[in-house]
Each structure stands twice: as C-alpha cells, then as structure tokens.
C-alpha positions in Angstrom: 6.4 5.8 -46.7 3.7 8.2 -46.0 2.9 9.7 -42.5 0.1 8.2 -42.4 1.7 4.6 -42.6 4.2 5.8 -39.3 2.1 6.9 -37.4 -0.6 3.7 -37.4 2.6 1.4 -37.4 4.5 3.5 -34.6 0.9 3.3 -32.7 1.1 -0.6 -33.4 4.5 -1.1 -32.2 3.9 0.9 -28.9 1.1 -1.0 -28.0 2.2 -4.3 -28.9 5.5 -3.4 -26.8 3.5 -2.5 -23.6 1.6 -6.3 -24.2 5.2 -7.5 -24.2 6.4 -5.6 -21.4 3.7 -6.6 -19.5 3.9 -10.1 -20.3 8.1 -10.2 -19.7 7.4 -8.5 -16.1 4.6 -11.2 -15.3 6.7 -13.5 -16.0 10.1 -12.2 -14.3 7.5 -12.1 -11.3 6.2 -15.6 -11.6 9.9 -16.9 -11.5 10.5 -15.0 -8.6 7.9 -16.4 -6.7 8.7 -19.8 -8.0 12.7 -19.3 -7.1 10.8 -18.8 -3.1 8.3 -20.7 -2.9 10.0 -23.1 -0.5 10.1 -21.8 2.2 8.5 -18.8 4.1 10.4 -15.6 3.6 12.6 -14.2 6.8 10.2 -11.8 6.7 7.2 -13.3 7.6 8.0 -16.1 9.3 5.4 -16.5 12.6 3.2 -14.2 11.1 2.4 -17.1 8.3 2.3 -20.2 8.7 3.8 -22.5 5.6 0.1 -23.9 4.6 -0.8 -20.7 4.1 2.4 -19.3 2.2 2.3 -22.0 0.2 -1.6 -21.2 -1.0 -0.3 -17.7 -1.3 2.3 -18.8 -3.6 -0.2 -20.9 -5.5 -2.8 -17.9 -5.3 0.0 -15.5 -6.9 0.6 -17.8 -9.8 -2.6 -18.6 -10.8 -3.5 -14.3 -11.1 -0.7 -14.2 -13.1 -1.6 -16.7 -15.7 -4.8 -15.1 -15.9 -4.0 -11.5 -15.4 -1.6 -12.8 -19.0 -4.9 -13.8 -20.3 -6.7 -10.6 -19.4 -3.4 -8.6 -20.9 -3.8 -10.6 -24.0 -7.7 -9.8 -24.5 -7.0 -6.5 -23.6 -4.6 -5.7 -26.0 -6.4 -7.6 -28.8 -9.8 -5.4 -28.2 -7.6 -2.3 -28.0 -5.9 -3.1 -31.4 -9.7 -4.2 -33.0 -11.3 -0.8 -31.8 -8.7 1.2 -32.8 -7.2 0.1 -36.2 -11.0 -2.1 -37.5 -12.9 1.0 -38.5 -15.3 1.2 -34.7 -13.6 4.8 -33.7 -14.6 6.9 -37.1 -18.3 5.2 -37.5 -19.3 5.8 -34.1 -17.7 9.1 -34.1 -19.7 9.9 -37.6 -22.8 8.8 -36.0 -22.6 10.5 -32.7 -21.8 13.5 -35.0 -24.3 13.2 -37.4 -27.6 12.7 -34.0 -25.4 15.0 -31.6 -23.4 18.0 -33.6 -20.2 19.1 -33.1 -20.3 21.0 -30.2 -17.8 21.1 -27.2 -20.2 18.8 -25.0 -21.4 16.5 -27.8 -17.2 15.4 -28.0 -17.3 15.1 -24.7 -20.2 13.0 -24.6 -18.7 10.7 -27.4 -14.9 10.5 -25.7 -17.5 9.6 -22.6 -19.0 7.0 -24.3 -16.5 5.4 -26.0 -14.5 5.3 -22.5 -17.2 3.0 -21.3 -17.6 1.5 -24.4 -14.0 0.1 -24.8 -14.7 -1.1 -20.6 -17.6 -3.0 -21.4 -15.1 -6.0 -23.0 -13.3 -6.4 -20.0 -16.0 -6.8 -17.5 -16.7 -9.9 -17.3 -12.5 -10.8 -17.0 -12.7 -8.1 -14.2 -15.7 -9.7 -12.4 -13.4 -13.1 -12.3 
C-alpha cells in the first residue's frame, strides 16, 4: 500500500470516527435526559417548575436530533471538500490570479475558511 493510500484512508477513518463519537455522545446524552425526565432534579426543584422542566426536557431532545443532523451534514461537506477534487482547483486558481507569496496563502487558507462555513449557515441560522 502506498503512502499515499494511508494517509487519505487514515484521514477518512479519523474523521468518520469523530462523526461517530459525536453521534455516540449525543446519544448517551439523550438517554440521559430521557432516564430524568420525570421528575425535576433535586437540584432545581423551586427554582423550576415541572411545566417548564418538562419543555426543557423536550427542548434538549429536539437540539439533539438536529444538532445529529447538522453533525451528519457537516461531516458529509467536510469529506466532499476534502477528498472530491474542490481543495487543489481552488488552490491552482488562487495561485495561478494571486502568486505564491506568503499573503496570497494566507488569503486562500482565509478563503477557504469561509468557504467550507458558508454550507453550514443556514443549519446555524436554525
């Protein structure tokens, strides 16, 4: 196997482990919350009321679901950017209008930082 081939698949597995990390600890937290959902936690009790504990409860779940959703899209743009091609022909073209000097890179890592955000805006507007 060349190096080439590790390093790619070693990138692949370490992101793809993070998405499952993150999805394991989302879930290990919406069965938590599930497990006490019941009743109002010594802790709070007369600061909040049940109504409200239980809309909490309700409130806590439903991010979750959706912050899975927003892990998921995340993770698919990351892998699409990265491993489709978008990294070298942007790079090539910023190089090719902008020359290789030290504030042309740093105009291009720049860019593509607010590039790769531009995906997730409208998931972080929701």
């Amino acid at each position: 196997m060349q190096l080439n081939n590790v390093i790619v698949w070693s990138a692949v597995a370490l992101i793809l482990a993070r998405w499952v990390a993150e999805l394991w600890l989302s879930r290990l937290n919406s069965r938590h919350v599930l497990a006490h959902a019941n009743k109002v936690p010594e802790a709070f009790r007369g600061i909040v009321d049940e109504p409200t504990y239980k809309k909490s409860v309700a409130y806590t779940l439903a991010k979750a679901r959706f912050g899975n959703i927003e892990e998921t899209y995340g993770t698919a743009i990351l892998l699409l950017v990265v491993f489709g091609g978008v990294l070298p022909f942007v790079f090539h073209s910023f190089e090719r209008h902008h020359g290789t000097s030290a504030w042309s890179m740093a105009g291009y890592l720049f860019m593509i930082g607010i590039v790769m955000s531009l995906p997730g805006w409208p998931l972080d507007w929701y």
